[in-house]
Every structure is written in C-alpha cells, then in structure tokens.
DOPAKE-362614 format. One record per residue (C-alpha): x, y, z; residue in three letters. Coordinates in steps of 0.001 Angstrom, whole numbers, plus 500000, padded with zeros to 6 digits. Example, Ala and Ser with C-alpha at 12.3 -4.5 7.8 and 13.67 -1.06 7.14 Angstrom:
512300495500507800ALA513670498940507140SER
! end
This chain:
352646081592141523UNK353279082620137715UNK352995086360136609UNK349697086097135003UNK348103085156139069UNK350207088038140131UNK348617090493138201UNK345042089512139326UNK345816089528142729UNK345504092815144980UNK346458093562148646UNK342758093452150138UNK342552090064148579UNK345857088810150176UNK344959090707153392UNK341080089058153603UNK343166085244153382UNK343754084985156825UNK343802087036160079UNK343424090485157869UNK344483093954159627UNK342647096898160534UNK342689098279156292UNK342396101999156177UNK341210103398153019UNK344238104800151493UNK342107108529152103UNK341598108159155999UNK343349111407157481UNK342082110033160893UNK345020107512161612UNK348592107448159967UNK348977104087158900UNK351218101042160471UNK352331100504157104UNK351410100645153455UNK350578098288151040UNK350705099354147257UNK350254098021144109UNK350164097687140179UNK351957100858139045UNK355447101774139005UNK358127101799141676UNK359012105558141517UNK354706105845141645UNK354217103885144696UNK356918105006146480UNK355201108562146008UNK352251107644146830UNK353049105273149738UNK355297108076150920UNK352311110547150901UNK350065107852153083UNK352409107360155702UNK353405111192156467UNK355743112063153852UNK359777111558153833UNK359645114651156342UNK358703112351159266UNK361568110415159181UNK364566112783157990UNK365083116374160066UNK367503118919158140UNK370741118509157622UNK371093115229158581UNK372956112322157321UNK370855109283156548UNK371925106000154738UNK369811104352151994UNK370574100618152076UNK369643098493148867UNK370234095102148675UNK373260095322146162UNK374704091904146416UNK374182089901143030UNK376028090481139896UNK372974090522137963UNK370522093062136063UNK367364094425137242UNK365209092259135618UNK366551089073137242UNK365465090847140086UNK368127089766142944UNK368661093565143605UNK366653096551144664UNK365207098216141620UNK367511101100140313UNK364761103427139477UNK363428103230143230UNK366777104253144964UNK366698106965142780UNK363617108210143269UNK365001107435147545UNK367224109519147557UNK366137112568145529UNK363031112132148411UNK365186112329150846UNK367139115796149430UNK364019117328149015UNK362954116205153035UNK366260118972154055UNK369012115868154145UNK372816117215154166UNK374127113340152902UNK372839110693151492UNK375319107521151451UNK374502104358149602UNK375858100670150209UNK375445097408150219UNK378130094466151384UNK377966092431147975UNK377743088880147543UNK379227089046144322UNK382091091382143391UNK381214094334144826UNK382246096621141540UNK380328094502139167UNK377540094405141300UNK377276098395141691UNK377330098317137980UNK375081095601136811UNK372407096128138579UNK372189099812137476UNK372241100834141504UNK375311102586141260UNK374776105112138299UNK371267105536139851UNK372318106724143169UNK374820108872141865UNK372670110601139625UNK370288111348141934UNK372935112854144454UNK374030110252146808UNK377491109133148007UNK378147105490146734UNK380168103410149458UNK381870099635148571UNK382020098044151973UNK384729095932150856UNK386933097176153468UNK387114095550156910UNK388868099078157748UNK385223100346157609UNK383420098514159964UNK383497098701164073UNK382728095917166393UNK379883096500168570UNK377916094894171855UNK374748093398171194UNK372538093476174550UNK370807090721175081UNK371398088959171749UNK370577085354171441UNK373574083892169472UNK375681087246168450UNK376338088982171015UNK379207090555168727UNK379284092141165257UNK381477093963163037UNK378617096744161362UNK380075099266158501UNK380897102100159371UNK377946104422157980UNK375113102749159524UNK376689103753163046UNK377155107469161864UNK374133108119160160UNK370750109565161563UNK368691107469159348UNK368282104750158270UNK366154103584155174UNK365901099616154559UNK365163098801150758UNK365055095198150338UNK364026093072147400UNK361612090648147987UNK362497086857147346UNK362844083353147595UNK366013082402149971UNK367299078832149545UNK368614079037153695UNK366141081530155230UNK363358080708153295UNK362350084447152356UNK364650087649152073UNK362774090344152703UNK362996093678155015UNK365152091777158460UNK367687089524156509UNK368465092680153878UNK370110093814157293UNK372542091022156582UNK374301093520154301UNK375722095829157317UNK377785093143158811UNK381231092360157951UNK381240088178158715UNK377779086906157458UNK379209083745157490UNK379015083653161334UNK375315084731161118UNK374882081798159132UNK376854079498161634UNK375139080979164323UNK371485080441162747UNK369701082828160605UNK366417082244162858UNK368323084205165495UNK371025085998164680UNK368722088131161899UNK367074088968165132UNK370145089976166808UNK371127092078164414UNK367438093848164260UNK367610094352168208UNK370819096516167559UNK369632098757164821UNK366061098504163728UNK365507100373160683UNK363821103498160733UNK361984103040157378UNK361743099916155353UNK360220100335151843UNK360428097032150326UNK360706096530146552UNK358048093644145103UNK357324094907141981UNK359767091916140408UNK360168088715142718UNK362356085662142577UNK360220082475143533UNK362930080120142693UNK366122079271143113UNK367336082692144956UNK368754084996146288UNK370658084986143920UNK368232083723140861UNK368790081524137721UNK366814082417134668UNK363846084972134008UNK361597081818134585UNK362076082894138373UNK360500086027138242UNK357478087432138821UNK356126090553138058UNK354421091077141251UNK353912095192140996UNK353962095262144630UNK355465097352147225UNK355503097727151184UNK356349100846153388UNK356264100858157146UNK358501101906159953UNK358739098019161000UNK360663095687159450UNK358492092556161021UNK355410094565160079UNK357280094453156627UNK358233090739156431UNK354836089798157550UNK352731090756154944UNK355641089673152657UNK355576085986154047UNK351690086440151886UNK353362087734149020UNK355548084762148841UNK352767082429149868UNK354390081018152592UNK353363079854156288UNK354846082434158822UNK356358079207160202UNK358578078486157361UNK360613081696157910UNK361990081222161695UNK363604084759162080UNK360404086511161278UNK358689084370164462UNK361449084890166666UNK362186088514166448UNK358473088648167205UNK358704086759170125UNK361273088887171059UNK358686091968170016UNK361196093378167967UNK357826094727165694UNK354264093393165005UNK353514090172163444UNK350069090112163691UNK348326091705160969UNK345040091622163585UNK347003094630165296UNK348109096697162532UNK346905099736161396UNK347072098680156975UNK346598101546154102UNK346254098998151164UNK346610100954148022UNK345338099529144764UNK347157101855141459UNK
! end
C-alpha cells in the first residue's frame, strides 16, 4: 500500500472490512473504550486525544510511582526511516506521565544496533531527556535478572532488564512494521526489547516465545506509533521507498487488542503473524474485534 492509499483510508473503513468491533463514537461517555483508534493528525495530537478517550494517563499511573516508557529503540536510523518509535511521541509520554503525579520516568530499549548511536539517531534519547525522563542503555547483562515463566510454552526462562521488574508501570510504544521473521512488529514482539538473549526467542520460535514473554509481563498500556510504517524490507528498513505515511495510531490496555487491528493496518491475514494467534489462544488479550469495545477517531 503506497502513501497516497494511506491517506484516503480511515479506521471505520478498515474496521467495516471484516468482522468490525462494537465502534463507539469517539463522544460516548457511556462506555470507556477497549481501545482507540486515531488518525490523520500528529503524534503528540493523537496521543492527547486518544489519551482523553480512554480515561486519561491518570488511570494507569497513581502518584509517586515509578513507571517505564519502552520505545522500540533498536535501529541506527532517523525518524523518518521509521524503524523507531517517533521522538516527538515519547516526549509528549513522558511529560503525560509527570503531569499524571509520576516520581520516575525511565526510558530504554535493548538495541539492535549500537545502542549509543541508536539513542542518538533516532532523536529518542534527547527527546526523553528533555522531557524529564531517565535514559537507560541495557547493554549490561549486570542489569537484567532471570526469572520463572509459569506455564510458558518454549521459555520457561528469561533474563528481563532490570527496570521493567521494578517499575509500577509499564507503557509499550511500539512502531508499527513489516518484520522479515515475524511477519509484523507491532505492540507483543516490541516486548522483545526487555530480554537479554533474543536470540533464544528466536531459536525457540517467535510464534511462542513472544507469547511467553507477554504471559510474564503484559503491558499495562500500549500506544502504538503508525503514523510512519515500514512495508518492506524491515525491521530494520532500507530506503524511504519503505515508508508509509500512515498517520495512524492505536491505544489500548491490550497488546493483542493492539496487534489485531494492526495486522489491518499492515494488510495482512491474522494467520500470517503466528504469535498474535497463539497468545490468543492462550487468551493472553482479545483478538476478535467482534468483542471489543473500538473509539475510532478520525483528526
């Protein structure tokens, strides 16, 4: 899909094109949405708005608490190639979550690429910090702590950094985009990025270790960036003929709530992205969009 069918598309369309969800109008005060599904204005003016629809930043962060933002951090590329979170929305993150009563914000990502260059190219880094937040390398195998997975499919171990085991939130903001291995990188394999050995995730399967790794620590709010996309040839991206300029972005509590409507976005079969249907089957979140409760926003 090129930019110019981006633009013209909006979420009730992509919603009606199959088994569409219950779609609030974005006004309803009767029912606080499942999730929320904005687009065509600015990250920093969704993420307000989407914010607003689903109860404000105060539902998820008490006072004085200490709650980890989690881009996805791990390319040594600029925004505009889009294989990171955009700069502008962790920003606009974290000062939300100061102003909800937070003591700490931390921010961190387990890069692909050098970890430095990363912080820095993709503007993350000088972003965070400007806006308040503690930026973390998690370089450092010193930092992480091996944990028990109950019940886990094919990792029943895992070596998570440090932070994410401290923190009392946790905010998931994933990029959307095409993934040569998992098909799609969206809000479940941006988890991928609190492990120490994602080598052994791969080894052990992406369709179920991603799970795993959900079952341990589910997010407690994924806001996932689409406003730029990489349809080709990611995560990692090649040339700006990969991009689109999608202008879209998803907020909801559930990351499988999340990656479902992204698996639209992309326009791929839920069956081409394995870890999506098996932390379902699991119910490890919602799938069906028949069952949730939609806000689609149109900007």
């Amino acid at each position: 899909m090129n930019r110019r069918d981006f633009l013209k598309t909006t979420f009730l369309g992509i919603l009606a094109s199959g088994a569409a969800g219950r779609v609030l109008q974005a006004a309803d005060p009767t029912a606080l949405p499942d999730l929320v599904a904005l687009h065509n204005s600015t990250p920093e003016a969704m993420f307000a708005r989407g914010m607003q629809a689903i109860g404000g930043m105060e539902r998820f962060v008490k006072k004085g608490s200490t709650v980890v933002v989690k881009p996805n951090i791990a390319w040594d590329q600029p925004p505009e190639f889009a294989a990171n979170t955009n700069p502008e929305l962790v920003a606009a993150i974290v000062k939300s979550v100061y102003q909800a009563g937070a003591a700490s914000v931390i921010v961190f990502d387990h890069s692909c690429d050098n970890g430095p260059a990363c912080y820095r190219k993709s503007g993350i880094a000088e972003a965070a910090e400007n806006a308040g937040a503690k930026v973390l390398h998690a370089t450092n195998k010193k930092h992480y702590r091996k944990v028990t997975i109950p019940n886990a499919k094919v990792m029943s171990e895992a070596e998570i950094f440090e932070a994410i085991l401290d923190c009392d939130t946790f905010i998931n903001v994933p990029i959307l985009k095409h993934h040569g291995g998992a098909r799609m990188s969206a809000a479940m394999k941006n988890l991928m990025g609190i492990v120490w050995d994602r080598r052994k995730m791969h080894r052990a399967g992406l369709g179920d270790s991603i799970p795993d790794l959900l079952s341990f620590r589910k997010p407690d709010l994924n806001i996932l960036d689409a406003y730029r996309m990489i349809m080709d040839h990611g995560p990692r991206g090649g040339t700006l003929k990969d991009v689109a300029l999608g202008k879209f972005m998803l907020i909801s509590p559930d990351a499988v709530a999340t990656d479902a409507v992204a698996v639209k976005l992309m326009k791929y079969k839920a069956s081409e992205v394995q870890y999506l249907i098996r932390a379902a089957e699991r119910k490890l979140g919602e799938r069906k969009l028949s069952q949730l409760k939609i806000a689609s926003i149109e900007m």
